[in-house]
C-alpha positions in Angstrom: -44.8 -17.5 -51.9 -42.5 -14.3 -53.4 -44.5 -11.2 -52.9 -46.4 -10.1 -56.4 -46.0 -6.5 -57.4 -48.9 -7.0 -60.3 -51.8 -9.1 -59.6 -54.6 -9.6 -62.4 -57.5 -11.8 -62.1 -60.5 -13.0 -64.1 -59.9 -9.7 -65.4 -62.5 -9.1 -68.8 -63.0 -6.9 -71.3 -65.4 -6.2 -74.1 -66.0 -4.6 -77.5 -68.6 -4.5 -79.6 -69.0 -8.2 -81.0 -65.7 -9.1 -79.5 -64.6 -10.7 -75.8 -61.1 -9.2 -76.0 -60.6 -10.9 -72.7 -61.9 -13.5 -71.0 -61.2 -13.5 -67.3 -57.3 -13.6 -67.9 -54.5 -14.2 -65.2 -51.6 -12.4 -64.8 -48.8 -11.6 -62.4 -45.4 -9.7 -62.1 -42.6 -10.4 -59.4 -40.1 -7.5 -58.3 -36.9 -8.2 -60.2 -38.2 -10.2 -63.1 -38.6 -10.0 -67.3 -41.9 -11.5 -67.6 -42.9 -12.4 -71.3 -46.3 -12.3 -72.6 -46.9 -14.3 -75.3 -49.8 -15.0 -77.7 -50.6 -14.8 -81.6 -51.9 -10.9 -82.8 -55.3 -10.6 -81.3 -54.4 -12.8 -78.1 -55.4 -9.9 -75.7 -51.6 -9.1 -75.0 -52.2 -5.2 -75.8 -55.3 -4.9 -74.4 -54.4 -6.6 -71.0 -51.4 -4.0 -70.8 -53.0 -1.4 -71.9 -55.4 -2.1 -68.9 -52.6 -2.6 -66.7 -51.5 0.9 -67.8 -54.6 2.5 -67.7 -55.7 3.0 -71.4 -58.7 0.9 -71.3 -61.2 0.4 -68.5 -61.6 -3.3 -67.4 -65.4 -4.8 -67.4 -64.9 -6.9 -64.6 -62.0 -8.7 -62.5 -59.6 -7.6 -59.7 -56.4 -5.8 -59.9 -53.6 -5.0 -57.5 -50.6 -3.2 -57.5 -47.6 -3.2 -55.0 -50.4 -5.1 -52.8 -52.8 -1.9 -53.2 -56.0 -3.2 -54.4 -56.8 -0.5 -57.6 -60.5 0.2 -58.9 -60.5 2.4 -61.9 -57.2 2.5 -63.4 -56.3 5.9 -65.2 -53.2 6.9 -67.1 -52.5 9.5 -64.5 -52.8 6.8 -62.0 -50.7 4.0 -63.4 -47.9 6.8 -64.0 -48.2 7.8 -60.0 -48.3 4.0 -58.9 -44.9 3.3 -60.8 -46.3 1.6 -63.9 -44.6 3.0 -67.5 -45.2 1.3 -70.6 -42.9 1.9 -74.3 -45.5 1.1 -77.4 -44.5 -0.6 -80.4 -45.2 2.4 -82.5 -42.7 5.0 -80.5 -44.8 8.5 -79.2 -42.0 10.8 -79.7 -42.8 14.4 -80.1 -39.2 15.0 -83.1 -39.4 18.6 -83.0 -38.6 18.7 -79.5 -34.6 17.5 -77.9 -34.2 14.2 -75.8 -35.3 16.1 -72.6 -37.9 18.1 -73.3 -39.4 14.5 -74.6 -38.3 12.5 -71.2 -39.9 15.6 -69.4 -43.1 16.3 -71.5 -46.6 16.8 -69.8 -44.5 17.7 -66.1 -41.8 20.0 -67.6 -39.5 21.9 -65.0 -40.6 25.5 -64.5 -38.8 28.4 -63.6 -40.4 31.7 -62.8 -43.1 30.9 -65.3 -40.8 29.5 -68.2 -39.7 26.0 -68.9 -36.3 25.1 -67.4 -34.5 23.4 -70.2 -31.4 23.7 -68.4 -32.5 21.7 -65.3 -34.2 19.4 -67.9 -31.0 18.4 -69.3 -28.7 17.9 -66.2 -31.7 15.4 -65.1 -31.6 13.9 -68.5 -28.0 13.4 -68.3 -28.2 11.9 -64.9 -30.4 9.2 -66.5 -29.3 8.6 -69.5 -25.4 8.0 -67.6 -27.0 5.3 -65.4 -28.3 3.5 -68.4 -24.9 4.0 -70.3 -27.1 5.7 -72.5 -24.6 7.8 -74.7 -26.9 10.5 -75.9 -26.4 14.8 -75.6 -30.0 15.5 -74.1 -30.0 19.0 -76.1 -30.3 16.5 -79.6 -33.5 17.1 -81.3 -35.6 13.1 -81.1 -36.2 13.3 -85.2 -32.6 13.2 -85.7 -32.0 10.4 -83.8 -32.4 6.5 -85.4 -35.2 4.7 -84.0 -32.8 2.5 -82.0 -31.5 5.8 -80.0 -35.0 7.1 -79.7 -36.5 3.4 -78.0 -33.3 4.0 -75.3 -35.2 7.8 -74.9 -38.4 6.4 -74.8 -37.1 4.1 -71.7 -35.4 6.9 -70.3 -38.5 8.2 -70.1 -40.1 5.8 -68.5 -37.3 5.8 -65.5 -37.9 9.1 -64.7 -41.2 9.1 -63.6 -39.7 6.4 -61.2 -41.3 3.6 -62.8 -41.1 0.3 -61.3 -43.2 -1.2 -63.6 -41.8 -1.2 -67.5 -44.3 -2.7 -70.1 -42.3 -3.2 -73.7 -44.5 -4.0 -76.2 -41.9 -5.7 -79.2 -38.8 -3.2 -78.4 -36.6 -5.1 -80.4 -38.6 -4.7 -83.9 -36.9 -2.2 -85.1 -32.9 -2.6 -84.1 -30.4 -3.9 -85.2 -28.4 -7.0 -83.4 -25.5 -4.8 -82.2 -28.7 -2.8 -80.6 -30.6 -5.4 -79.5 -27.4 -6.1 -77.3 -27.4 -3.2 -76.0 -31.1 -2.9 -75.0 -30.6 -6.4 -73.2 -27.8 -4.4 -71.4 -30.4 -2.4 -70.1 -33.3 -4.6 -69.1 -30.6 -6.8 -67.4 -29.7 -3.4 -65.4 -33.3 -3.0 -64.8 -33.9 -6.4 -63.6 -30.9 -5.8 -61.1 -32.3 -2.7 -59.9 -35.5 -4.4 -59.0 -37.8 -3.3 -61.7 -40.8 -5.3 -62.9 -40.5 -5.8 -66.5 -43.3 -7.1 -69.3 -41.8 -8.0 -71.8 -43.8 -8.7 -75.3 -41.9 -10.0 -78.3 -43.1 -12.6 -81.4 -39.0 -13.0 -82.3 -39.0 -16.0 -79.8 -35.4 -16.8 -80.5 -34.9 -13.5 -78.0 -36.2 -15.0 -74.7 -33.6 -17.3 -74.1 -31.5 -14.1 -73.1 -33.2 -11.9 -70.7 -36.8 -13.9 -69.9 -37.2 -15.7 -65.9 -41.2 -16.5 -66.6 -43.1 -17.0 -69.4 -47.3 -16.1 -69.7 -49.2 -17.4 -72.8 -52.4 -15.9 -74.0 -54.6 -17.6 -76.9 -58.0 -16.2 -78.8 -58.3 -13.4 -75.2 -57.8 -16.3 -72.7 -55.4 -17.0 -70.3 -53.2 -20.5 -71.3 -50.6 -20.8 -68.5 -47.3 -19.5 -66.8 -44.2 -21.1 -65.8 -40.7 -20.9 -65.8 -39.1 -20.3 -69.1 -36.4 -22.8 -68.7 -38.9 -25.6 -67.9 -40.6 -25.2 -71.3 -39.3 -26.2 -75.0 -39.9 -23.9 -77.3 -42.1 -26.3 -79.3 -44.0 -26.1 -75.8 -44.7 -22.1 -76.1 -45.4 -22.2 -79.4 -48.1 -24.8 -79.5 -49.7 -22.7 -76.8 -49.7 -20.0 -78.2 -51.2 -21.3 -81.6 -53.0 -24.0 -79.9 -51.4 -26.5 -82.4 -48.1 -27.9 -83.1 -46.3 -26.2 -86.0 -44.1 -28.5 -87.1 -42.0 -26.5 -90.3 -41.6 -23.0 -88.8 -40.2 -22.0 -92.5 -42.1 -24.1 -95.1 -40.4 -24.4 -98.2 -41.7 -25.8 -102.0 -39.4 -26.9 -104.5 -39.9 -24.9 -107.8 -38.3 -25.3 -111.2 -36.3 -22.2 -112.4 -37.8 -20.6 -115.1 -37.3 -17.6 -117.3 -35.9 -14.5 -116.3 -38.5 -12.3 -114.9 -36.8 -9.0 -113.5 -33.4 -7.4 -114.4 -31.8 -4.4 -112.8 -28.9 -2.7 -114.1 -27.0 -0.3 -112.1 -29.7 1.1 -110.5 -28.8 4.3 -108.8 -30.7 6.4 -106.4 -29.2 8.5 -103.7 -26.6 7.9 -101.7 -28.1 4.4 -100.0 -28.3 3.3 -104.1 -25.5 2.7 -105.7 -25.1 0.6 -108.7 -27.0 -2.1 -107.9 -27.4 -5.1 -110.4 -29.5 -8.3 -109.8 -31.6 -10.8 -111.7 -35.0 -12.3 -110.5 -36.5 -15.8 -112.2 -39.9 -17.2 -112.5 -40.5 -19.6 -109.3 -37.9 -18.7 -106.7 -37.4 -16.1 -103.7 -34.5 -13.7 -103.5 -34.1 -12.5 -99.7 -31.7 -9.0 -99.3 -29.7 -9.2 -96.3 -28.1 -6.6 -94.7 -27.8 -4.3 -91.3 -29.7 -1.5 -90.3 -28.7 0.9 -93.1 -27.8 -1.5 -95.7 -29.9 0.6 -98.5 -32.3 -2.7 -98.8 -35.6 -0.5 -98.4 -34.0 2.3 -100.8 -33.5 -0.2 -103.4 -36.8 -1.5 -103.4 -38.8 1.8 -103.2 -36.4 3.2 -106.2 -37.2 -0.1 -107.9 -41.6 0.8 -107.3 -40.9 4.0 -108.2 -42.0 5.6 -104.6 -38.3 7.4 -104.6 -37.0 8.9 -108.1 -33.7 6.9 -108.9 -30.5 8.9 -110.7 -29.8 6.2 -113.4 -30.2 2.5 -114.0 -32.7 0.4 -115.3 -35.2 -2.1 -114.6 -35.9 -4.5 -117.3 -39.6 -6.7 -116.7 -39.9 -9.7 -118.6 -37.1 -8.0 -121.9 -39.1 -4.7 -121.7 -37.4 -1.6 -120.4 -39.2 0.7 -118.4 -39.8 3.5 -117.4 -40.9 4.0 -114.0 -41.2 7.2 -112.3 -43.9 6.8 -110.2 -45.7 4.0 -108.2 -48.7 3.9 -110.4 -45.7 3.0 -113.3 -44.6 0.0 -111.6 -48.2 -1.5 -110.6 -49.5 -0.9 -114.1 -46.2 -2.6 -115.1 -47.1 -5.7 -113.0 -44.2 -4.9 -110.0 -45.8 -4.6 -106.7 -44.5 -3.7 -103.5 -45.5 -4.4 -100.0 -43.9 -1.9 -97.9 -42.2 -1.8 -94.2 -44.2 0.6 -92.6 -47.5 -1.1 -93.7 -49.5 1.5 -91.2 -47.9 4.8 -93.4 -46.9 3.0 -96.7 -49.4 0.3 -96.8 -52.3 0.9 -96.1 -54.9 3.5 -95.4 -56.5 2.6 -91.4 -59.2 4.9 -91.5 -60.9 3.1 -94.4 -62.8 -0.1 -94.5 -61.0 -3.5 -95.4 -63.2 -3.6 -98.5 -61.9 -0.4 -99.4 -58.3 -0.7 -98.7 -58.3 -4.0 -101.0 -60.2 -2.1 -104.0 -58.4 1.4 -104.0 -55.2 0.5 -105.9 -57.6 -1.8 -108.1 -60.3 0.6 -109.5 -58.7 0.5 -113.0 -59.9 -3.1 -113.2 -63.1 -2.8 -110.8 -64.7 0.4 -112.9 -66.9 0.6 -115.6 -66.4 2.2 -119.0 -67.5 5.7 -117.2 -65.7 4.8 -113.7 -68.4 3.3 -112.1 -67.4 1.1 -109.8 -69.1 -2.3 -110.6 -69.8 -3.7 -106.5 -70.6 -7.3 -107.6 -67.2 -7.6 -109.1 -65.7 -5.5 -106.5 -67.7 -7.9 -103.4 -66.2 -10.9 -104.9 -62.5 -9.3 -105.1 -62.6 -8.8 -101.4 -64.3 -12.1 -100.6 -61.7 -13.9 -102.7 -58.7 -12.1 -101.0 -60.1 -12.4 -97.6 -60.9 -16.5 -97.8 -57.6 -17.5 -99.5 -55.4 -15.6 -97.0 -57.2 -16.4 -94.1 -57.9 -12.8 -92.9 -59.4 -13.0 -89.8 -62.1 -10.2 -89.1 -65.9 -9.6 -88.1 -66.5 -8.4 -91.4 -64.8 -6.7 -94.6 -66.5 -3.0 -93.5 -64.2 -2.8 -90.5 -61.7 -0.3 -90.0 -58.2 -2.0 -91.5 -56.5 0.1 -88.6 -58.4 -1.8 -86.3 -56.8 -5.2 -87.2 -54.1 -7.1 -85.6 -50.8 -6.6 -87.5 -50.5 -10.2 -88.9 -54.3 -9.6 -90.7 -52.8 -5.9 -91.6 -50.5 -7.2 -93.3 -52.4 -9.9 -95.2 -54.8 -7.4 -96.5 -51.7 -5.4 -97.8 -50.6 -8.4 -99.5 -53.7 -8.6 -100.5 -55.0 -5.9 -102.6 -51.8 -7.0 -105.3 -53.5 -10.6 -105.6 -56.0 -9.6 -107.7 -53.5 -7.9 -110.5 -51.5 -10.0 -112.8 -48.6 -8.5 -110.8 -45.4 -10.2 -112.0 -42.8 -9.5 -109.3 -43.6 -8.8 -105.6 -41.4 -7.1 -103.0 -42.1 -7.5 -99.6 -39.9 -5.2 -97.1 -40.0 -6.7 -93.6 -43.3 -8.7 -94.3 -43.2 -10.2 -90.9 -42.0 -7.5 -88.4 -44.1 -7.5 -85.6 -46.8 -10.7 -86.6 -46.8 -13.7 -84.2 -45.4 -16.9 -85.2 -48.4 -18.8 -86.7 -48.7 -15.5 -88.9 -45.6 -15.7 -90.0 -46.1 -19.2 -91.0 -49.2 -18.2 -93.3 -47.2 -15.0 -94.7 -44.3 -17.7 -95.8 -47.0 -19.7 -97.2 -48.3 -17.0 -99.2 -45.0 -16.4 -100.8 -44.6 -20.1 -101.6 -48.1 -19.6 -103.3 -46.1 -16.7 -105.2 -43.0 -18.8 -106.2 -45.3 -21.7 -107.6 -47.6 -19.6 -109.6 -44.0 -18.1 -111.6 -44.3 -14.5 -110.2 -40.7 -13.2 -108.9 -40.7 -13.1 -104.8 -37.8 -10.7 -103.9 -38.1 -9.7 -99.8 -36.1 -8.2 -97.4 -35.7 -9.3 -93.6 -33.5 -8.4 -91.0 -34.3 -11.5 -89.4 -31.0 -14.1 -90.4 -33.2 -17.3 -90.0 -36.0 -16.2 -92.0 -33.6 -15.0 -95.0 -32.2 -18.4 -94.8 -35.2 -20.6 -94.2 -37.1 -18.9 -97.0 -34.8 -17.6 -99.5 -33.6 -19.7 -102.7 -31.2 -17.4 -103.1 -29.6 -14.7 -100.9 -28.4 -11.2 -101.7 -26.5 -9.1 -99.5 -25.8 -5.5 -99.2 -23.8 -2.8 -97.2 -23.7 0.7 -97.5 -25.7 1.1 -100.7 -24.0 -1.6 -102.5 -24.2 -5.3 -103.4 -21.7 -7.3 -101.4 -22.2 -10.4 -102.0 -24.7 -13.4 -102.9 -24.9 -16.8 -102.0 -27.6 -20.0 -102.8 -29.6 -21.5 -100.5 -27.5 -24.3 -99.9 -24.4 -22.6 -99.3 -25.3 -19.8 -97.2 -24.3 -19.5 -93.9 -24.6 -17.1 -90.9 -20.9 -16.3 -90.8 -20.5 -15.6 -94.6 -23.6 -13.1 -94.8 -22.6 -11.3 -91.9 -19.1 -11.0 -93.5 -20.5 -9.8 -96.6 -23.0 -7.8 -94.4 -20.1 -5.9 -92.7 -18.1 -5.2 -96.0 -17.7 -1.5 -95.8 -16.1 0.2 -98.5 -13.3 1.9 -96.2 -12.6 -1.9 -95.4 -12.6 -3.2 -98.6 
C-alpha cells in the first residue's frame, strides 16, 4: 500500500447542538489532487480547517508525513508543510505581492523589513509557477484571479507540501481556470499533496486522481475518480439521485414587465437596451468583465447610472437609490451575498425583516412580531432553509442556506422583477437544484427572473432566453432553443476593437 502523507481517522468534532463530524475518514497520497466532496454543511471546511489547525478535533487520530500529531495549531500545520487558500481570499491590498507572500515572517535587515530580498524571493516563485506578476504590485490592484495565483504563491513559500483549496475556481474566468490547472498539474508533478474542494463538478474530470465524499458530517466513501459516474458522486453526496440537474417549467409569455432603454452608467454601461416578460428567465452571459454585475446594480439603483431608463410595468422611474427600486417592486440578489447581501452578524429573523419593516410596522413603527414571526416562518419552510433555529447568526450558515435567506427576505414583497447575480457560486449541487427551483417558482407566479451566471451550462439549462454582453455592451441574444456554446462565446468575445 502507497505511503499516506495525511491520515485522518474517526476524527469528530462538535458544536453546540451540532455533530459537525462524525468519526470521518480521510487520506492524501504524495503526488495527488484529492477532491472532497459533499453538499454545504457536509463537514468539508471543518475537516480542513482541522487538518490546518483552525479547529481543535474532539476525538480521532491524525498523522502527517507518518508523524502521529496531537494538538494541531496553525503554527504547527504551517511548520509540518500543510498550507491551505480559503474561499474568501485573506489578502492584506494595501500591501505589494511580496510583502503579502511574506507577511507574519517578513525578511529583516538590521532592524527594518527587507523588501528588496522580499521581492527577488517573490520573483523566484512566482517564475517557477509561470506566474507573470511584478512582486512590487500593490494585491488591491490586482483581479481576484491574479491575487488566488498570490495567495498560492504563498502557500509554496512556506515550503508547503500540503495545499488545501477550498473552491479556487469560483471566481475566474475559463481562460484562468486553465491556467490554475497549469499550476496544480505542476504541483502534482512536484510531488505536492493537493485537497481539492469544488461544487462545479464538471472541473474534476481535468486535474482529480481520487475522489472523497462527505454527507450530513459523515464520511461516505473514496475511490478512484475514473471508476465513478458522475451520477455516482452526486447521489452520494446528496444521498439521492437527482435526476434533472436544471429543472425547467414551461410558462406562457405574458406582458411586458421590464424595459430598459439605453441605460448608461460608467464605463462597464453602455447603452444597454433589453425587455423582460411576465413568466420567463433571461440569463446575461458574458466573461469576466463583461459589465453584467454593473448593469444590474445601475438597474437597483446601488450605482448612479449617466442616462437611460428603466420602464416597470409602462411607468418610468426614477431610481436613484436602492430603496427606489425595492419600493418600486425590482429586487436584487447580489454576487457577494456576504458584503451586498446580507448582514452576518444579525440573526436570520432579522436579516429576513430588515428590508421589510415598511410592511412589518405599525402606524408609529412598532414592529408587530406576530406578523413579523410568521414572515420568517413562511420564508424559512418554503425554501427549505436548513438551520437550528431562525435566532442564529445568518453568517454562520452554509452558503447554499445564505443564499436562500437572501432570496428570501424579497419573497414577502410584491416584488415584480428579480435579479439574481451569480445565485449559485459556491452552493453544492443539490442547492443549486433548489435555487433553480426557486426561480421556476418566480417564472410561474409572472414576476420577471433576469440572472447572471458565468457558469455556460446553467445559462443554458435555465434561461428561456439568453443575453450576452462584452465590454459594457450588448452583443448579442439568442432563445433557448437556438443557443449554443460556440455562438455565446462568439458573441461573448465581440470586442469593439474587433468588431
Amino acid at each position: 500500500m502507497e505511503e499516506y502523507i495525511v491520515e485522518l481517522k474517526n476524527i469528530t468534532k462538535a458544536f453546540p447542538g451540532v455533530l459537525a463530524l462524525d468519526k470521518v475518514q480521510f487520506n492524501l497520497k504524495s503526488g495527488e489532487v484529492m477532491a472532497l466532496l459533499g453538499e454545504n454543511g457536509a463537514g468539508k471546511s471543518t475537516l480542513m480547517k482541522i487538518l490546518s489547525g483552525v479547529y481543535s478535533r474532539d476525538a480521532g487520530e491524525m498523522k502527517i508525513f507518518g508523524r502521529e500529531v496531537g494538538e494541531m495549531t496553525p503554527r504547527l500545520a504551517q511548520e509540518m508543510g500543510v498550507a491551505i487558500i480559503h474561499q474568501e481570499l485573506n489578502m492584506c491590498r494595501h500591501l505589494t505581492v511580496a510583502q503579502n507572500m511574506y507577511l507574519g515572517r517578513e525578511i529583516m535587515r538590521a532592524g527594518q523589513v527587507n523588501n528588496r530580498t522580499m521581492n527577488e524571493g517573490a520573483r523566484e516563485i512566482l517564475g517557477e509557477l509561470n506566474i507573470d506578476l511584478d512582486p512590487e504590485t500593490v494585491v488591491g490592484d490586482l483581479p481576484v484571479s491574479k491575487q488566488q495565483m498570490v495567495e498560492i504563491a504563498k502557500a509554496l513559500s512556506t515550503n508547503a507540501k500540503i495545499l488545501i483549496m477550498d473552491e479556487p475556481t469560483s471566481a475566474l474566468t475559463a481562460k484562468e481556470i486553465d491556467d490554475l490547472f497549469a499550476i496544480i498539474r505542476k504541483l502534482r508533478e512536484d510531488g505536492k499533496g493537493i485537497v481539492y474542494i469544488s461544487h462545479r463538478l464538471e472541473e474534476l474530470q481535468h486535474i482529480v486522481d481520487r475522489v472523497t465524499i462527505m454527507r450530513d458530517g459523515k464520511y461516505i466513501l473514496t475511490g478512484d475518480f475514473r471508476d465513478l459516474t458522475m451520477e455516482e458522486i452526486i447521489a452520494g453526496m446528496v444521498g439521492r439521485e437527482i435526476k434533472e440537474k436544471f429543472p425547467r417549467v414551461s410558462c406562457k409569455k405574458g406582458e411586458k414587465i421590464l424595459e430598459v432603454r439605453h441605460l448608461n452608467a460608467g464605463r462597464m454601461v453602455r447603452d444597454i437596451s433589453f425587455e423582460l416578460y411576465e413568466g420567463e428567465i433571461v440569463g446575461f452571459a458574458g466573461l469576466m468583465g463583461a459589465g453584467r454585475t454593473e448593469t444590474t446594480r445601475a438597474i437597483f439603483g446601488a450605482d448612479p447610472k449617466d442616462s437611460g431608463e428603466i420602464v416597470l410595468e409602462g411607468k418610468t422611474l426614477k431610481i436613484s437609490c436602492p430603496e427606489d427600486a425595492i419600493k418600486a417592486g425590482i429586487v436584487l440578489a447580489p454576487e457577494d451575498r456576504k458584503k451586498d447581501g446580507l448582514c452576518t452578524k444579525l440573526s436570520v429573523r432579522d436579516n429576513i425583516a430588515l428590508p421589510n419593516l415598511d410592511i412589518l410596522c405599525d402606524r408609529l413603527g412598532v414592529v408587530n412580531r406576530n406578523r413579523e414571526k410568521e414572515m420568517v416562518s413562511r420564508t424559512v419552510r418554503d425554501l427549505m432553509i436548513r438551520l437550528p433555529g431562525d435566532q442564529v447568526d445568518a453568517g454562520t450558515l452554509s452558503g447554499g442556506n445564505q443564499q436562500k435567506v437572501v432570496v428570501g427576505k424579497w419573497l414577502a414583497r410584491n416584488s415584480r422583477v428579480v435579479i439574481f447575480d451569480e445565485p449559485t457560486r459556491g452552493i453544492d449541487v443539490a442547492a443549486k437544484v433548489e435555487i433553480y427551483h426557486l426561480m421556476n417558482q418566480l417564472k410561474a407566479r409572472g414576476i420577471g427572473v433576469m440572472f447572471v451566471s458565468s457558469e455556460m451550462p446553467e445559462i443554458m439549462g435555465i434561461s428561456d432566453r439568453i443575453i450576452v454582453m462584452c465590454d459594457g455592451r450588448i452583443t448579442g441574444e439568442l432563445c433557448r432553443e437556438d443557443a449554443t456554446q460556440d455562438q455565446i462565446l462568439t458573441y461573448a468575445t465581440r470586442f469593439e476593437k474587433k468588431v
